[in-house]
N, C-alpha and C positions, 0 to 999 in steps of 0.2 A: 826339465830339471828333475834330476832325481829329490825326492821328497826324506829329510833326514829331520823326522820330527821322534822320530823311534828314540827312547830312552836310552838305550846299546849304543848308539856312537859318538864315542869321546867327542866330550864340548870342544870346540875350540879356544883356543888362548891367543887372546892379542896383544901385540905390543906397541903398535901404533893404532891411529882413529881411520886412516884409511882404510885398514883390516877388515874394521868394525863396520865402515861402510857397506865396504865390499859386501861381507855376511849378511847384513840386514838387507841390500838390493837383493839377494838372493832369495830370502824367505817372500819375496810375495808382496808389493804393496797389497794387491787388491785381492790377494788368498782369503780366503773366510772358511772359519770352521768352527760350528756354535760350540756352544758349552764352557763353564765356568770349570770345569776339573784341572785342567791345567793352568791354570789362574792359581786358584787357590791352591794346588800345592806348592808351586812355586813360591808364592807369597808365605806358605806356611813355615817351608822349608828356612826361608830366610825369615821368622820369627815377625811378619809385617802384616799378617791377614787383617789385624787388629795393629794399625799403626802407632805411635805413638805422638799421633796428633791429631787436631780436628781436623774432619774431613769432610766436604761440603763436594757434593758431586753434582751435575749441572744438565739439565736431562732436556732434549728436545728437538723442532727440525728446524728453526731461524734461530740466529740472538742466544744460541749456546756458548758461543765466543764470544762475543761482545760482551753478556752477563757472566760470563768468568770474569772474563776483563775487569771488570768494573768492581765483583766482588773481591777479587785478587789486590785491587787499587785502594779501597775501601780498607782492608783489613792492613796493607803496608801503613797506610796512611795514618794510621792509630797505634805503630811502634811495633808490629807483630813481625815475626820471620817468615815469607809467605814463597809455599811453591804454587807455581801456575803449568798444570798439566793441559794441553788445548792443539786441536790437531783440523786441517794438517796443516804440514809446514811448507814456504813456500820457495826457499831456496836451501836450506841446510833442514835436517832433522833436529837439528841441535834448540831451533826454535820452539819445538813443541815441549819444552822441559826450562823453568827460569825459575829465580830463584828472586825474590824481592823484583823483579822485572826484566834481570840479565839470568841471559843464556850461561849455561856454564862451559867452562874449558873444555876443549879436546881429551884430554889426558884424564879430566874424571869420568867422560864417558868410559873411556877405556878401564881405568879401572875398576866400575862400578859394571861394566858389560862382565869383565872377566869373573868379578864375585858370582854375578847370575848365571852365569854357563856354569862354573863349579861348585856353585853351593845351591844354586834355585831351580836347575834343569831347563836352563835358559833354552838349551837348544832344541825343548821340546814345541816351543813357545810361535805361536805367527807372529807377523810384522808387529800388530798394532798392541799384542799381548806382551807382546819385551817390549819395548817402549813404555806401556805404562807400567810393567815392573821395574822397570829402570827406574822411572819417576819415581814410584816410591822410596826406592833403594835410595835414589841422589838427595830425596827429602830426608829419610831419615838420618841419613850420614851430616845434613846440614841442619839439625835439630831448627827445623820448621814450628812455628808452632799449628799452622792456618795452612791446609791444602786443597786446591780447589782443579776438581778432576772435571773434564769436559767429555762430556761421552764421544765415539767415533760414530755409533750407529745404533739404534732403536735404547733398550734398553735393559731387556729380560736376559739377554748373551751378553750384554755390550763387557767389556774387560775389565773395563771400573767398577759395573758391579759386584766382582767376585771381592772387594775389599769392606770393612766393614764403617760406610759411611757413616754419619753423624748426621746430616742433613740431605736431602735432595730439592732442587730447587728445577722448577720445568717452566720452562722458557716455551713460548707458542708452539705448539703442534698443528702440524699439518702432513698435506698426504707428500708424500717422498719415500725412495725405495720402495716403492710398493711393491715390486719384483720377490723382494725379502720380508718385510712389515706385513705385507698385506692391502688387498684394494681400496679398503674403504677407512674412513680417516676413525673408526671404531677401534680395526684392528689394528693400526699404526698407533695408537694412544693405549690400546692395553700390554705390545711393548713395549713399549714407553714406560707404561706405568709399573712396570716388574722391575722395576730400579728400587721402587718404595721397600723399607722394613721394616720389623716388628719394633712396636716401643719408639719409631726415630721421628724426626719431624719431616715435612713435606711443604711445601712452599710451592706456590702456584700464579703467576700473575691472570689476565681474563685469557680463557678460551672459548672453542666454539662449543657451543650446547651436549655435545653428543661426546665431547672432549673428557667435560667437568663430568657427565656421568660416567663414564669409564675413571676417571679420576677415584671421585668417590667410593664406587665402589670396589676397587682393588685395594685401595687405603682399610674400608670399614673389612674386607676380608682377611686383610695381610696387618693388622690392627697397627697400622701407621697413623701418626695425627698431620688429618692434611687441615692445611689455611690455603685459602686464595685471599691474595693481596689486594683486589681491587684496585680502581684507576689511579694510578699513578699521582694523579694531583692529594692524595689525600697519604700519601707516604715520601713524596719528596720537599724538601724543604722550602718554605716562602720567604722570598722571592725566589722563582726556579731559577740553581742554580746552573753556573755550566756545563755541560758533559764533553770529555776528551773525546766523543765516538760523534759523528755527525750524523744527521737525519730523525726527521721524526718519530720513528721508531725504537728511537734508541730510548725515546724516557720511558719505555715501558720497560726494556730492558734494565733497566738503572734502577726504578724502582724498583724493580724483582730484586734485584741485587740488595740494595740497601736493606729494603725488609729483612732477606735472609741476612746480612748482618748486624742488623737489630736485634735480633732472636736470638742469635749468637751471643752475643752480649750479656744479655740478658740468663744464659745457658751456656757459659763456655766449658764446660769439664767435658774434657772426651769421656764418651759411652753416657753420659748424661741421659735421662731420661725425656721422651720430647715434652714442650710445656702444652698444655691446654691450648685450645682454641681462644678462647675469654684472653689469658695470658700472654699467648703470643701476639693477638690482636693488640691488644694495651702496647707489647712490647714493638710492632709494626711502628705503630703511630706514634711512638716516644723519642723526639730527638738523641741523640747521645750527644758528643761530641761536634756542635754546628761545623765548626773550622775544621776539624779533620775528614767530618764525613764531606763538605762541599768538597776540598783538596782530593780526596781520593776521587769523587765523580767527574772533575775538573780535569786530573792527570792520566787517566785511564787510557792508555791507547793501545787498539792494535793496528796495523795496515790492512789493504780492501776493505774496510768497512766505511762507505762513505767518504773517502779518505780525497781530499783535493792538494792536489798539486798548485801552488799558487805562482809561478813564476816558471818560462821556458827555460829548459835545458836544450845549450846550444848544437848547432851540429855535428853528427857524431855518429861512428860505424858501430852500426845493432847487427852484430850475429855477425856474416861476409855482407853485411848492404848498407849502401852510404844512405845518413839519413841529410840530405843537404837542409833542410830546413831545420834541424831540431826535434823536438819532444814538444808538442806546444800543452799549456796547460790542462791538467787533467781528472777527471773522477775514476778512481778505480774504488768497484765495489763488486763481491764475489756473492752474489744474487745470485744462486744459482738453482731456484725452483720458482714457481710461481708467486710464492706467496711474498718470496725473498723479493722479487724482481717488483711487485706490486708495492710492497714498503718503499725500494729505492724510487721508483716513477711517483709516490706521491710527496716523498721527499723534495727530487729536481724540482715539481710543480711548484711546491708550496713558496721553493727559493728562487723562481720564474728563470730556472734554468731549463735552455733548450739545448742539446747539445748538437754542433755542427758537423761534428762524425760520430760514429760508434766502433765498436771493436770487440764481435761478440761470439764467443763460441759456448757449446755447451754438450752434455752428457745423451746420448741417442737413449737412456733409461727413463729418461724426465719425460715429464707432462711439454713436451716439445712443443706443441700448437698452444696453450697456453702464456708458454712460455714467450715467442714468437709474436702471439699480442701485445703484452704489454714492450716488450725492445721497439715494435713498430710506433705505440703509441709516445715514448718517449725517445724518440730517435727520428726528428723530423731531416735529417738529412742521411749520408753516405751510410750502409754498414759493412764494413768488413768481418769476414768470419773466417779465419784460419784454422786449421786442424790445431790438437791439443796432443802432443808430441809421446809418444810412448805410453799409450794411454788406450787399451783396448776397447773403453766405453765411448771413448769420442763417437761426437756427430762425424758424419762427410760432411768439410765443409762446402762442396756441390748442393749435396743435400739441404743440408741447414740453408745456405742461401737461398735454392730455391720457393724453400718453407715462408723465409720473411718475403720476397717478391721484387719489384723491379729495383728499389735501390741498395740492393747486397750483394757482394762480391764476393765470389770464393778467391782466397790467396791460398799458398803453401805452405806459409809458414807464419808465426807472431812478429815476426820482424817487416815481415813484408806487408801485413796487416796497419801495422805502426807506420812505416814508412809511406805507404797508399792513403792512409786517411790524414796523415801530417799538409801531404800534398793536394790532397784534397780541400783541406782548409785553408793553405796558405792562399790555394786560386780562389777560394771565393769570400774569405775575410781574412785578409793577414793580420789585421790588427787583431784579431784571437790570441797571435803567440804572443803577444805582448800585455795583454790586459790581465792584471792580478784581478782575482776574486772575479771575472766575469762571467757573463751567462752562457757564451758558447762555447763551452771548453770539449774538449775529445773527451768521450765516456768509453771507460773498458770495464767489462761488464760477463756477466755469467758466470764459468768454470773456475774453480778456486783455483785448480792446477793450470786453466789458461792463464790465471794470474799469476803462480807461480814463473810461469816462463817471462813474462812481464817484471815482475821484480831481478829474474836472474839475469838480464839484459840492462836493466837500469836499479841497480841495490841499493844506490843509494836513496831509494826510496823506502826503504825498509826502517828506514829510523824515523822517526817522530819528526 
């Protein structure tokens, strides 16, 4: 494909959202090209560098999504007009852009695409760098007051930084893309840590040793005011309440989230100055609102994250293949590094779920044998591992299977993955497709985009 990121050729103009599809398939999911220049002028051009809302950005390698989530839910939940930026998306791009918790129309992509091609130099822009100018575009058009940007990757290039946040809140780091970041989990956390600003606040839940000094000192050089939140039990409310995300991981996630909208609270004027460390602490551990902050932890949802399927869906053609048994009940969660996959396995533990198949693919870039431990360690029966469809970074699923060992299967596709491990449970516990809430449910697991094709075969899983 020729490359039309050159300023000289006329943006295009759209008139429907198909168009719009079309153009964005063409730039590139997985193009990359560092640098905040074309970010910010974009953003400048369209008078948004400096938006006119608060802007809460979300920095990390697990629980960036989920801790949007949460803060997104958090801030609705207390009367505010809130956009939720958070990627990727797993069957429409239209996902990664919502407004109080709904996606918006067709028709305002379209015309919010066409303002950035002609007024923002949209078409200088990669995949992930229009998308989140768009978000901003669609926030400010929808007088937002509360925006919360989820980074796509590291943090020093990532595209959200080129906007001028109010907060950064960092959700566990660990090693991932290292290809890009860097080998060792020093150079992955320092960028990371290029997300922080002068004068802003910085919010931290616990990390690893080597994390928090990288932390520290890119804050005390870039004269950012950081806080770490500390264990969660001492910032979420008593009695714990409930959280809309499943898994024990998730309440560290939720406290990060809370804290940072505690602080908020406490500091809501865009471009505000950050509070003290002493201050913010006070402001961590100070209720607001009991009833709106439980409600927003409560209603927070996104799908793959922990997310269980409590009852079969009946028999029914996935993709050209009949599935004669159904969908039996299920865990989908988009684990898709070590660390990720290590949270989900001590999650099933804790809730003495053992699943009766698996359904696992993942990225040939990852910590693969790592990875491969813990699937084996929680996956005492069948695995299927299908190829991830249009997707240069895929495992072979030859490969992969070979990697986990005698009980994994290469299939060709997610359907047939689905429909191999359905039949596999049915011969050796039928009562699975029938048992709500029980302990041998089918786990699908790994690649967000193998989840995607999982959602785009059964959507109706996409809602709450």
């Amino acid at each position: 494909m020729t490359d039309n990121c050159s300023p000289a050729i006329s943006p295009p103009v759209f008139s429907e959202y198909a168009e719009f599809e079309q153009y964005l398939a063409g730039r590139g999911l997985f193009r990359m090209e560092l640098g905040l220049d074309r970010m910010r002028e974009s953003l400048r051009l369209l008078g948004l560098q400096r938006p006119p809302f608060f802007v809460a950005q979300v920095v990390g390698t697990n629980g960036k999504g989920s801790t949007s989530t949460f803060l997104a839910s958090l801030a609705a939940a207390h009367g505010l007009t809130v956009g939720l930026h958070t990627s990727p998306h797993f069957v429409s791009v239209r996902e990664r852009i919502r407004i109080n918790g709904a996606m918006l129309p067709e028709a305002e992509w379209v015309q919010a695409a066409n303002v950035l091609m002609q007024q923002g130099q949209g078409v200088r822009l990669t995949y992930f760098e229009l998308i989140t100018c768009l978000a901003v575009l669609l926030f400010a058009q929808h007088n937002v007051a509360f925006a919360v940007m989820e980074t796509g990757l590291g943090g020093t290039f990532d595209a959200t930084t080129a906007l001028e946040a109010d907060m950064v809140l960092f959700a566990p780091i660990d090693l991932d893309h290292t290809a890009i970041l860097g080998e060792t989990l020093a150079a992955v956390a320092t960028d990371k840590a290029g997300a922080m600003r002068h004068g802003k606040q910085a919010l931290s839940g616990p990390q690893h040793g080597s994390v928090v000094a990288v932390l520290q000192e890119v804050a005390q050089r870039v004269g950012a005011s950081l806080l770490f939140c500390g264990p969660q039990e001492t910032i979420l409310p008593e009695p714990p309440v409930a959280l809309g995300l499943g898994g024990a991981h998730q309440l560290g996630n939720a406290a990060l989230a809370l804290a940072g909208w505690r602080v908020f609270q406490a500091n809501p004027t865009v471009g505000a100055p950050a509070l003290s460390g002493t201050a913010a602490s006070v402001c961590i551990g100070t209720p607001g609102n009991a009833t709106a902050e439980a409600h927003g932890l409560a209603t927070a949802w996104i799908p793959g994250r922990m997310q269980r399927t409590a009852r079969l869906l009946g028999p029914r053609t996935l993709g050209a293949l009949e599935a004669p048994y159904g969908v039996p009940p299920m865990v989908l969660d988009g684990g898709h590094n070590p660390h990720g996959l290590a949270a989900l396995g001590l999650s099933l533990a804790k809730q003495g779920v053992a699943p009766l198949a698996t359904v696992f693919a993942c990225l040939e870039d990852k910590n693969v044998a790592a990875m491969v431990a813990h699937v084996r360690a929680m996956s005492p029966g069948a695995i299927f591992v299908p190829p991830i469809a249009d997707n240069p970074r895929s495992m072979a699923p030859a490969a992969l299977a070979s990697a986990i060992g005698l009980n994994a299967f290469a299939c060709t596709s997610v359907e047939e993955a689905l429909c191999r491990a359905a039949e596999h449970m049915h011969q050796r516990m039928p009562e699975a497709f029938t048992e709500e809430g029980g302990k041998h449910p089918l786990l699908v697991c790994g690649s967000l985009y193998m989840l995607g094709e999982v959602y785009s075969l059964l959507p109706e899983l996409l809602e709450c």
